[in-house]
SEGUTOR-433215 format. One record per residue (C-alpha): residue in one letter; chain; x, y, z. Coordinates in steps of 0.2 Angstrom, whole numbers. Each point is the difference from the previous one (the first is absolute). Layout:
+------+-----+-------+-------+-------+
: type : mol :     x :     y :     z :
+------+-----+-------+-------+-------+
:    A :   A :     X :     Y :     Z :
...
+------+-----+-------+-------+-------+
//
This chain:
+------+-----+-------+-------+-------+
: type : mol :     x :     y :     z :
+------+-----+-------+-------+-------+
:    X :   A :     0 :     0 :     0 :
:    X :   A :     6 :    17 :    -4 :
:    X :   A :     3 :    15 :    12 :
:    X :   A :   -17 :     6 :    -5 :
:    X :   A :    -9 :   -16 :     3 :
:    X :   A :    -3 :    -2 :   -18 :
:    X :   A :     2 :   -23 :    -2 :
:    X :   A :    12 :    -5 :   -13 :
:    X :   A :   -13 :    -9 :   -12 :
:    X :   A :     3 :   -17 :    -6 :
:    X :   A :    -7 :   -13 :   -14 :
:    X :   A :     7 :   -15 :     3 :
:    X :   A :    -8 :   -13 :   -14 :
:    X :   A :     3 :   -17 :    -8 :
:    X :   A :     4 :     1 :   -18 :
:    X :   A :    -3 :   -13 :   -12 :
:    X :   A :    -8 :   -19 :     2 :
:    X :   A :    10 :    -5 :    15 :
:    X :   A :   -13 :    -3 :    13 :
:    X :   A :    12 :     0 :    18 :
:    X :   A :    -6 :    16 :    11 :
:    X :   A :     7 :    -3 :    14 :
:    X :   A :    16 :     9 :     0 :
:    X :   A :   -10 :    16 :    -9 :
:    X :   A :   -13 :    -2 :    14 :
:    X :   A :    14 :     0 :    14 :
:    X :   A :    10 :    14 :    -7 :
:    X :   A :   -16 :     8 :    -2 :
:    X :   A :    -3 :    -1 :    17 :
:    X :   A :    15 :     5 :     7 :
:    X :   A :     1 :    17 :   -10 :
:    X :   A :   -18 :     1 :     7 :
:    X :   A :     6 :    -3 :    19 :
:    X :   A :    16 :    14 :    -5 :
:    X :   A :   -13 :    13 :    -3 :
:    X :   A :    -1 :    -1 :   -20 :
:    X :   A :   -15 :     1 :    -8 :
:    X :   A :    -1 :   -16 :   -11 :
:    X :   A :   -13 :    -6 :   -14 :
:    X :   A :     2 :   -20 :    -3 :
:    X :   A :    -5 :    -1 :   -16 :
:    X :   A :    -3 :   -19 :     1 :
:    X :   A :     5 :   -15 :   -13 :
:    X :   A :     2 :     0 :   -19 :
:    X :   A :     2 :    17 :    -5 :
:    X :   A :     4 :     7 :   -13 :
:    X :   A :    15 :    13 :    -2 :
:    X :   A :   -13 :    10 :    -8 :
:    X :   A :   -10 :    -1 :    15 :
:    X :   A :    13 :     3 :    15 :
:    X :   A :     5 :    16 :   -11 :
:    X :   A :   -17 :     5 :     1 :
:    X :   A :    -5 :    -3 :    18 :
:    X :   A :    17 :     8 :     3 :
:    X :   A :    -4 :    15 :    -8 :
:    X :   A :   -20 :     1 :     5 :
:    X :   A :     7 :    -1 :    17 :
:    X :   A :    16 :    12 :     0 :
:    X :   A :    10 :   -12 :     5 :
:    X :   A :    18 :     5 :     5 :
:    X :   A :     8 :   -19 :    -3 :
:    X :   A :    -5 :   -16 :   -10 :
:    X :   A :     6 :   -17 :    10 :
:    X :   A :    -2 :   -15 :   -12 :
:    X :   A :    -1 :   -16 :     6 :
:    X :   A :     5 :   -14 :   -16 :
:    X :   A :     4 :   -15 :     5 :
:    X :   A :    -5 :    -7 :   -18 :
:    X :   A :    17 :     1 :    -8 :
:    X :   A :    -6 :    15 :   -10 :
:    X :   A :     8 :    13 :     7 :
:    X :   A :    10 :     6 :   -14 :
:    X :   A :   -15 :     2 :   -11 :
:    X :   A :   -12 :     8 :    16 :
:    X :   A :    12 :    10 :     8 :
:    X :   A :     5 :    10 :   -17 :
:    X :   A :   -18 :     1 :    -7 :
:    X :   A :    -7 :     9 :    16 :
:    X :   A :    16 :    11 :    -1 :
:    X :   A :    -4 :     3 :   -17 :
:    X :   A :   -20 :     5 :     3 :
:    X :   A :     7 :    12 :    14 :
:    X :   A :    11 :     8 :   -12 :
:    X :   A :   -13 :     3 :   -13 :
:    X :   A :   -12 :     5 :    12 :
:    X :   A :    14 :    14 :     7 :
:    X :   A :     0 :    -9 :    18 :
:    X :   A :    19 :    -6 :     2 :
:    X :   A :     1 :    11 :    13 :
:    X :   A :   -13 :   -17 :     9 :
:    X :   A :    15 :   -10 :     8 :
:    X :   A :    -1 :   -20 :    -7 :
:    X :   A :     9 :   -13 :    15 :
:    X :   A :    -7 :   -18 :    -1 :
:    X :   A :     6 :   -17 :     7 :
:    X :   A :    -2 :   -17 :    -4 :
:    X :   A :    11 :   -16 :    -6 :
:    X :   A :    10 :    11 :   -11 :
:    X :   A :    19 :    -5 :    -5 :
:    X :   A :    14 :    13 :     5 :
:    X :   A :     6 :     2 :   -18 :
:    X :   A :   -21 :     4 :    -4 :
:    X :   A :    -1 :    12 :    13 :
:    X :   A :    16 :    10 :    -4 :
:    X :   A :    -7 :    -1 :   -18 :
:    X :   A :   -17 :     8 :     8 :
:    X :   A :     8 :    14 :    11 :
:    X :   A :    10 :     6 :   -15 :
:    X :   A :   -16 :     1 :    -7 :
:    X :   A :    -8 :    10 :    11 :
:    X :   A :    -5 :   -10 :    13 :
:    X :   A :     4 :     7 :    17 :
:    X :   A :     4 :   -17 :    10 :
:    X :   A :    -4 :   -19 :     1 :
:    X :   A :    -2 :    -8 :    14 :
:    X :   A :     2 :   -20 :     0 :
:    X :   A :    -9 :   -12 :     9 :
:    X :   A :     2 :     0 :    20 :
:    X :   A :     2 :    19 :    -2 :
:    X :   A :    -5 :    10 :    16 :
:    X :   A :   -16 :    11 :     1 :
:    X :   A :    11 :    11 :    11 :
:    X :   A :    11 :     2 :   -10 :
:    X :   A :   -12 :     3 :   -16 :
:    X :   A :   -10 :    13 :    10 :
:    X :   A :    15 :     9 :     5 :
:    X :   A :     8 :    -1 :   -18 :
:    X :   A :   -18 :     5 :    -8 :
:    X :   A :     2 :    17 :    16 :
:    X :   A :    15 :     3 :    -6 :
:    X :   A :    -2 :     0 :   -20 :
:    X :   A :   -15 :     5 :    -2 :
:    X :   A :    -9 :    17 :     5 :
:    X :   A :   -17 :     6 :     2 :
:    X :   A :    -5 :    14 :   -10 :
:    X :   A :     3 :    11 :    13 :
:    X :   A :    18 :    -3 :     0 :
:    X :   A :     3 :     0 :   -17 :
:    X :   A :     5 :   -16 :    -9 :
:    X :   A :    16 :    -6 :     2 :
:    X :   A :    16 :     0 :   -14 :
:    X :   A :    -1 :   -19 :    -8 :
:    X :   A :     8 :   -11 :    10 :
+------+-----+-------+-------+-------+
//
């Protein structure tokens, strides 16, 4: 939570066909518990969609849960709809059973961090704090 009180906003989704929520939901919950507003967009959305619901909600940070093995075709796609919709400034993190060399390939991308299964929800919430503002701080420089 910002200085002013102002939540930092979250959408935290599941991309794709993969139908294990579990992770999302826990993470979802944690960033909840850490003051964050947070919007679960449930299974088997779309990129199309967690764009969407990112931007009807002005959301200040995408998490994306993809356990599918699909990540270097989710992962781009939403960063791409964000681009054409003039939203990079929306901060993309996500997690699942994604391989180092992957995730690096992601973060040069654009994607801000991956965290791996086994990851702490302290540790995610602090990092989310950290990297992403509310809009009353201003958003951060990419990280």
């Amino acid at each position: 939570m910002s200085a002013t009180g102002t939540p930092i906003r979250v959408v935290v989704a599941k991309v794709g066909l993969d139908g294990h929520d579990r992770g999302a939901k826990v993470v979802a919950r944690a960033l909840r518990d850490a003051g964050m507003e947070v919007v679960y967009t449930g299974l088997h959305n779309s990129p199309e969609q967690v764009v969407a619901t990112a931007l009807a909600e002005d959301a200040d940070a995408i998490g994306l849960s993809i356990l599918s093995g699909a990540h270097m075709t989710l992962f781009p796609r939403v960063l791409r709809l964000l681009d054409e919709a003039g939203a990079r400034d929306i901060v993309v993190f996500g997690g699942g059973i994604i391989p180092d060399e992957d995730a690096a390939e992601l973060r040069e991308a654009g994607v801000a961090a991956i965290f791996g299964p086994g990851a702490s929800t302290q540790v995610i919430a602090e990092w989310v704090r950290e990297h992403v503002a509310s809009p009353d701080q201003g958003r951060p420089a990419a990280v």
